[in-house]
C-alpha positions as CSV (number, residue, x, y, z in Angstrom):
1,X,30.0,-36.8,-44.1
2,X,32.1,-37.4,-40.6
3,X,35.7,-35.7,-41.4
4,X,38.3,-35.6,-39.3
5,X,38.0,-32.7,-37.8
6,X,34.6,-33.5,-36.5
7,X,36.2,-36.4,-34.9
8,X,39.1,-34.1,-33.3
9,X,36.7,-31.4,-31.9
10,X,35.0,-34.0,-30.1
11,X,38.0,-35.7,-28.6
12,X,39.4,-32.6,-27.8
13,X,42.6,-33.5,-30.4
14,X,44.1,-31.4,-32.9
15,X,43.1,-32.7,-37.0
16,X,46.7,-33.9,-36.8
17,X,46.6,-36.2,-33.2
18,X,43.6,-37.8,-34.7
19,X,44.8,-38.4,-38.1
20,X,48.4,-40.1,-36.5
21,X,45.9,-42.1,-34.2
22,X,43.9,-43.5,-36.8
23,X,46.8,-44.1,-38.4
24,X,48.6,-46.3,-35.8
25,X,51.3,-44.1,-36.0
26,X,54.1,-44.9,-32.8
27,X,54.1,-41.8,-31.4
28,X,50.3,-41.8,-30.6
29,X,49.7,-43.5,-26.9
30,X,47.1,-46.9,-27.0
31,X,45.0,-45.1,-24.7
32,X,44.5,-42.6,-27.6
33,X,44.5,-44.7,-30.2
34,X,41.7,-46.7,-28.6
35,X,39.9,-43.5,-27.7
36,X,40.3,-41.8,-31.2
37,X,39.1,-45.0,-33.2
38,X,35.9,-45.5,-30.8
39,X,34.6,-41.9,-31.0
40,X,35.2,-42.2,-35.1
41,X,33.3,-45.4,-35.2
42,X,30.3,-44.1,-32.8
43,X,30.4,-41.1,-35.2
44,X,30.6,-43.2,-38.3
45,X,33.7,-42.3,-39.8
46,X,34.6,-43.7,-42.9
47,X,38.2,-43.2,-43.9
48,X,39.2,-41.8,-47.6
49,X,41.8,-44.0,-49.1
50,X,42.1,-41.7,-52.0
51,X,43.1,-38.9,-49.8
52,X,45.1,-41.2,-47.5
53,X,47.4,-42.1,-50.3
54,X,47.7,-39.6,-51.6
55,X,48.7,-37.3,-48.4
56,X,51.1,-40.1,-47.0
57,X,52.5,-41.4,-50.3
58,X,52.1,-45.2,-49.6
59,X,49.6,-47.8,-50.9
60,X,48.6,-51.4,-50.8
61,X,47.3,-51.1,-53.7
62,X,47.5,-52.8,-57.1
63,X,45.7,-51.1,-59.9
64,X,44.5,-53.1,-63.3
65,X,44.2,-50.5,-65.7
66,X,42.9,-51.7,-68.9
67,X,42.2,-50.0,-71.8
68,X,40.1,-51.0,-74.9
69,X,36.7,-50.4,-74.3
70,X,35.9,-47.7,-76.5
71,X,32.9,-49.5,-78.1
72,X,30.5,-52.4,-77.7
73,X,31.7,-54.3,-79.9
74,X,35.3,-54.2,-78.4
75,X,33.9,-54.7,-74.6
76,X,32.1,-58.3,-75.9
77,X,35.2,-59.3,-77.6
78,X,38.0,-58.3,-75.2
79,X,37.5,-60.5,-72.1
80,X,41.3,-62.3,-71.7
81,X,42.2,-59.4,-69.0
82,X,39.5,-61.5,-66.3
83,X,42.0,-64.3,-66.4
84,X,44.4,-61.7,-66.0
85,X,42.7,-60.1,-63.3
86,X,42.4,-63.6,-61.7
87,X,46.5,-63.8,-61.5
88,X,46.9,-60.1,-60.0
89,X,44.0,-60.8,-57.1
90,X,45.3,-64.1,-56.4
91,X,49.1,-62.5,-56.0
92,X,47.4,-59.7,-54.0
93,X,45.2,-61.5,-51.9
94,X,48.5,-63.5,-50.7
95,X,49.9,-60.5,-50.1
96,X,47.9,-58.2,-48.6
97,X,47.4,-56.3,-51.8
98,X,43.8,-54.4,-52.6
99,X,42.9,-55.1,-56.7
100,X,41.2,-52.4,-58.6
101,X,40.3,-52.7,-61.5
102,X,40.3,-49.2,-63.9
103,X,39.0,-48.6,-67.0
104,X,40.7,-46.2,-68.6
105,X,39.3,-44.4,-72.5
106,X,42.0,-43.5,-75.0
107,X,40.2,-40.1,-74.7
108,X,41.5,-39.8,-71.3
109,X,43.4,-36.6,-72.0
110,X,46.0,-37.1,-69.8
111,X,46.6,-41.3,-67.8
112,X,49.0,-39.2,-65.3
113,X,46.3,-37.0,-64.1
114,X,44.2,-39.6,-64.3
115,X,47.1,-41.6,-62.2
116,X,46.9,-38.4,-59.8
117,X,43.3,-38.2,-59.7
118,X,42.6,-41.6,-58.7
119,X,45.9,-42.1,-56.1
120,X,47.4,-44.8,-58.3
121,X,51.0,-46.1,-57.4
122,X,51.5,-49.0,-58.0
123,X,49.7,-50.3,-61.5
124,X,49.7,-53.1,-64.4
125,X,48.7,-51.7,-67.6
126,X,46.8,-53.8,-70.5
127,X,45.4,-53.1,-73.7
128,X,47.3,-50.1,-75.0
129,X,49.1,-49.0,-77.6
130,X,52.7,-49.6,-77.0
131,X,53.4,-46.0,-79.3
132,X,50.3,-44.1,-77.1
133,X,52.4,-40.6,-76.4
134,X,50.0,-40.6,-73.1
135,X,51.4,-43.9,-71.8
136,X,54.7,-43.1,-73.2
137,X,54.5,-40.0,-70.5
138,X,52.8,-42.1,-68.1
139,X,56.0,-44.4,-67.7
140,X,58.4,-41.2,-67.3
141,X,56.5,-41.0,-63.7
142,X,58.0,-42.3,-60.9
143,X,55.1,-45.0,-60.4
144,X,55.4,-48.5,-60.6
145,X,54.0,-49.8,-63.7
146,X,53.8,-53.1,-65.0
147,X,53.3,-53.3,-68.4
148,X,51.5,-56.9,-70.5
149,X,52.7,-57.4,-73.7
150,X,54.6,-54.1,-74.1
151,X,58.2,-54.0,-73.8
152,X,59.3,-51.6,-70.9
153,X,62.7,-50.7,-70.1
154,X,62.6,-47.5,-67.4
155,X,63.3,-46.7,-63.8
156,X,60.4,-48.2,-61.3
157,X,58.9,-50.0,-64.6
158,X,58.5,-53.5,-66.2
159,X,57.2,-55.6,-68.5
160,X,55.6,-59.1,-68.9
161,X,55.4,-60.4,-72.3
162,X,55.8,-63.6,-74.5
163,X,58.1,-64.1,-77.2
164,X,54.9,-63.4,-79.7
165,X,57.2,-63.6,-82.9
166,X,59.0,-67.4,-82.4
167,X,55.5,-68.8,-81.2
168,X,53.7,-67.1,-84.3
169,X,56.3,-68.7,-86.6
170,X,55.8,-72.0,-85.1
171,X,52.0,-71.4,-86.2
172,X,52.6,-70.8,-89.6
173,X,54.8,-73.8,-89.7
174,X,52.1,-75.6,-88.1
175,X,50.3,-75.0,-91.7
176,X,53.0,-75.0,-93.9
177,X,53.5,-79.1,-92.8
178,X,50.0,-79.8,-93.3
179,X,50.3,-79.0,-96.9
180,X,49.4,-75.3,-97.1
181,X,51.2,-72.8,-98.8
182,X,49.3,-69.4,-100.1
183,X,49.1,-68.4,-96.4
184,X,47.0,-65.3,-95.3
185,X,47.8,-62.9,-92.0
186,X,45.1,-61.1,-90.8
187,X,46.3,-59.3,-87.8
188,X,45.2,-56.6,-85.7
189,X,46.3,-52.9,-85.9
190,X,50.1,-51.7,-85.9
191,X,49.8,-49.5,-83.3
192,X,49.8,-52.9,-81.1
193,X,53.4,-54.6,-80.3
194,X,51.7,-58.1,-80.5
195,X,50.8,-57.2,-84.3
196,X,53.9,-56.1,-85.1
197,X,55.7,-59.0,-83.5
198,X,53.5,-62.0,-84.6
199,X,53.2,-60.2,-88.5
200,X,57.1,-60.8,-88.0
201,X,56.8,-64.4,-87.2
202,X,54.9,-64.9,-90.1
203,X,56.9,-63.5,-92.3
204,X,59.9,-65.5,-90.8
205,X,58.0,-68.6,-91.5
206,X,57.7,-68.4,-95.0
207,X,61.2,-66.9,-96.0
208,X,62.5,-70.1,-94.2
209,X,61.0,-72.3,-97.0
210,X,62.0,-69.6,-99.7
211,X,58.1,-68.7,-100.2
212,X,57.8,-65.2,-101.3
213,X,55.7,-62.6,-99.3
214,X,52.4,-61.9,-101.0
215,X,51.6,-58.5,-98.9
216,X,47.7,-58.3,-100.1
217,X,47.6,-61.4,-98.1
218,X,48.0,-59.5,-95.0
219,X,45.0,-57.5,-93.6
220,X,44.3,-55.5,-90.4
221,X,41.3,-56.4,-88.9
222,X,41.7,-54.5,-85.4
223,X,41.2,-57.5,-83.3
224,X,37.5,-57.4,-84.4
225,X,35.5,-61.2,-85.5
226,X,33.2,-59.1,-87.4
227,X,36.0,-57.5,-89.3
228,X,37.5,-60.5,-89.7
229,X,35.1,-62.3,-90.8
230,X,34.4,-59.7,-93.9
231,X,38.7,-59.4,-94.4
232,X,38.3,-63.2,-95.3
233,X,35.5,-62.4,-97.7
234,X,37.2,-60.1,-99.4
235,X,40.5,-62.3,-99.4
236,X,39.3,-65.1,-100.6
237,X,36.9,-63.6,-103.5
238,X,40.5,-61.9,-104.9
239,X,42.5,-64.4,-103.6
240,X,40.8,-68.4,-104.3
241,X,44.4,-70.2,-104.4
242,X,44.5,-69.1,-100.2
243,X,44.4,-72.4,-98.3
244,X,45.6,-70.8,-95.2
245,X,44.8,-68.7,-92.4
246,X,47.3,-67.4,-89.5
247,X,44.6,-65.3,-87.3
248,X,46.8,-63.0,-84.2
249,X,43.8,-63.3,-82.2
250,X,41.0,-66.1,-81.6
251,X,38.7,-63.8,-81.6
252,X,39.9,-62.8,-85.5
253,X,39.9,-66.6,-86.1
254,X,36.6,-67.4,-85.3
255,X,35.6,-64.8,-87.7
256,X,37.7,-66.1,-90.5
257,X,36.1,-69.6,-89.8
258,X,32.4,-68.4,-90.1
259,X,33.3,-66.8,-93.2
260,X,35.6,-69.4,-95.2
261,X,32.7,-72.1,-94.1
262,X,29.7,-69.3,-95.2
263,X,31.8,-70.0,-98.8
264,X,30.9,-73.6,-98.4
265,X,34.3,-74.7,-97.8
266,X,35.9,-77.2,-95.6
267,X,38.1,-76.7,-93.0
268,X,41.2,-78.1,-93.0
269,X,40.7,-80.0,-96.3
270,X,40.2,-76.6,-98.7
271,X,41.6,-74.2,-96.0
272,X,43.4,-74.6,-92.8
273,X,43.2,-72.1,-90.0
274,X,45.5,-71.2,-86.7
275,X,44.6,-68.3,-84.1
276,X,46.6,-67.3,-81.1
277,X,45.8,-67.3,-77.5
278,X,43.6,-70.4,-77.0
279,X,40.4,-68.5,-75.5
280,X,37.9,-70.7,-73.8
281,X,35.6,-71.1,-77.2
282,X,38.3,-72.0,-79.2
283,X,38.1,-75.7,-77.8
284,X,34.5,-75.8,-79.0
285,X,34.2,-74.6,-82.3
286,X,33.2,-76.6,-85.6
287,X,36.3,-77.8,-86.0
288,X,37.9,-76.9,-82.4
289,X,40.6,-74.0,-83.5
290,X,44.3,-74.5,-83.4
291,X,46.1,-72.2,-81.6
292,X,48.6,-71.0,-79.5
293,X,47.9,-71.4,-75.9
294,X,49.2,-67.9,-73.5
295,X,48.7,-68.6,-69.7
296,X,46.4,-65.5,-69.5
297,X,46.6,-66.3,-65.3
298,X,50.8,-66.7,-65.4
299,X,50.8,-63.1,-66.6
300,X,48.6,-61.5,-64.0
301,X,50.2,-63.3,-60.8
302,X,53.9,-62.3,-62.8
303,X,52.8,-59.0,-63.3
304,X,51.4,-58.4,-59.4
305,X,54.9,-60.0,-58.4
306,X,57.0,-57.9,-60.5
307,X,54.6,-54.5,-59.1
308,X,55.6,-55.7,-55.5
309,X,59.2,-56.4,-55.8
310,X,59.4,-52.5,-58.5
311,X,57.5,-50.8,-54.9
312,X,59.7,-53.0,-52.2
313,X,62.9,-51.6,-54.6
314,X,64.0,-55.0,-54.8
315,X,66.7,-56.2,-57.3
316,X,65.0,-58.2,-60.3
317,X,64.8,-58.7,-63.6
318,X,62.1,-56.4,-65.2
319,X,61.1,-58.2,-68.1
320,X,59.6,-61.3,-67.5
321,X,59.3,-64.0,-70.8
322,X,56.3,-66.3,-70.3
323,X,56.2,-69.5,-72.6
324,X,53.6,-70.2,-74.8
325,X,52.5,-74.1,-76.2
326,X,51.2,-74.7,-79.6
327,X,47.9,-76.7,-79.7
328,X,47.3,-78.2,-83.1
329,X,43.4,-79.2,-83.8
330,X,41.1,-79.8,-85.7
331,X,41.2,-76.8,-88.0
332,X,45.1,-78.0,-89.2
């Protein structure tokens, strides 16, 4: 590999000359400038941005670190972050941004070192655990960090969310007009902020209309369609009166719908079911899913904004609120 200091004993520079010319730095001549970058391109030079960014401190880069894909299973169920992707290229793109994309394990040992490691500045974080003690020590840095769906309140940090608890009351109002009333949460794990928060709208919903909280109608399912789908099982074989679902995740609903129509019931008329997050499928199952539609795209370009304006030190609000629109179907 061509390093610079192949490049400067040919040109007859110092490692330092040639490393401000590349650079475009102002106190480098044209002439040498010229000079420098056609001897590293007969040569073949290929520039490390790792080690550029992380020797001058500056990037134009936003990293997506997601993290969530600890199994198969998880990976073929956990695919809302390429619409959020989508939103943090597009920002980018328009403003001269590089996207990465970063996969990060929870048996990462330590996400600063992995930070270090990998030259990360300026990043929008997705899929973790909003009480991680990693991330929690991740956000003491001095990075820019955008968190999704995790409330963030810290120097050089921020935080793009929706209001997960009014919209998940509106759902289980949703079911409560259509005539249902021994409702069933199944929700993800409570190590996740939007389990904790939509569980909350739930509950909400019912001790508006005075209905008393049943907790063995609420079941973690960790976000899975498989476990879902045996939670619903199990629910309704100790539980026949249910003739309601409230699902946190699609991906938990569609589960819950395989399962309650395996029983040979029929949805809405025995048992109504709502998700949250109107995924792509959702519009074509038997019946098409009610849900609550999140504008997975709004929350990438919001989150790539909010990155830029935390790096450029300008002054803005840090937690951006997305809306959310409830989309009834054919499962209510």
């Amino acid at each position: 590999m061509i390093t610079l200091k192949d490049i400067a004993k040919k040109a007859g520079l110092s490692v330092t000359q040639v490393s401000r010319a590349l650079n475009g730095h102002e106190d480098v001549s044209d002439q040498t400038k010229q000079r420098v970058r056609a001897i590293a391109n007969e040569m073949g030079y290929i520039k490390n941005a790792v080690a550029h960014r992380l020797v001058t401190g500056t990037s134009n880069q936003i990293a997506f670190v997601v993290q969530g894909f600890d199994n198969k299973v998880k990976e073929e169920e956990y695919n809302e972050f390429y619409a959020i992707l989508n939103g943090i290229y597009q920002f980018g793109s328009e403003h001269k941004y590089e996207t990465v994309l970063y996969i990060i394990k929870s048996s990462q040992q330590s996400y600063v070192q992995f930070f270090r490691e990998k030259g990360i500045q300026n990043a929008v974080m997705y899929g973790f655990n909003y009480d991680d003690p990693k991330l929690l020590d991740l956000l003491e840095t001095s990075y820019n960090i955008v968190c999704i769906d995790i409330l963030v309140a810290a120097k050089n940090k921020g935080c793009v969310v929706v209001d997960n608890t009014h919209y998940s009351m509106l759902a289980v109002e949703a079911l409560l007009r259509s005539g249902k009333s021994n409702i069933a949460l199944i929700t993800g794990n409570q190590h996740a902020m939007v389990s904790l928060e939509r569980e909350a709208g739930y509950r909400i919903a019912l001790q508006k209309q005075k209905i008393a909280i049943n907790g063995d109608y609420v079941v973690d399912a960790n976000f899975s369609q498989k476990v879902a789908f045996q939670k619903t099982l199990e629910l309704l074989k100790k539980h026949p009166q249910l003739d309601g679902f409230f699902c946190i995740s699609d991906y938990m609903a569609l589960g819950c719908l395989e399962a309650i129509q395996s029983l040979g019931k029929v949805i809405p008329k025995d048992i109504a079911v709502i998700g949250f997050d109107d995924i792509l499928v959702s519009r074509y199952t038997t019946p098409k899913l009610s849900t609550i539609n999140q504008n997975n795209y709004s929350k990438g370009f919001e989150a790539a904004k909010l990155v830029d304006a935390l790096k450029r030190e300008d002054y803005v609000t840090t937690t951006i609120i997305l809306s959310c629109e409830l989309k009834l179907r054919d499962s209510i």
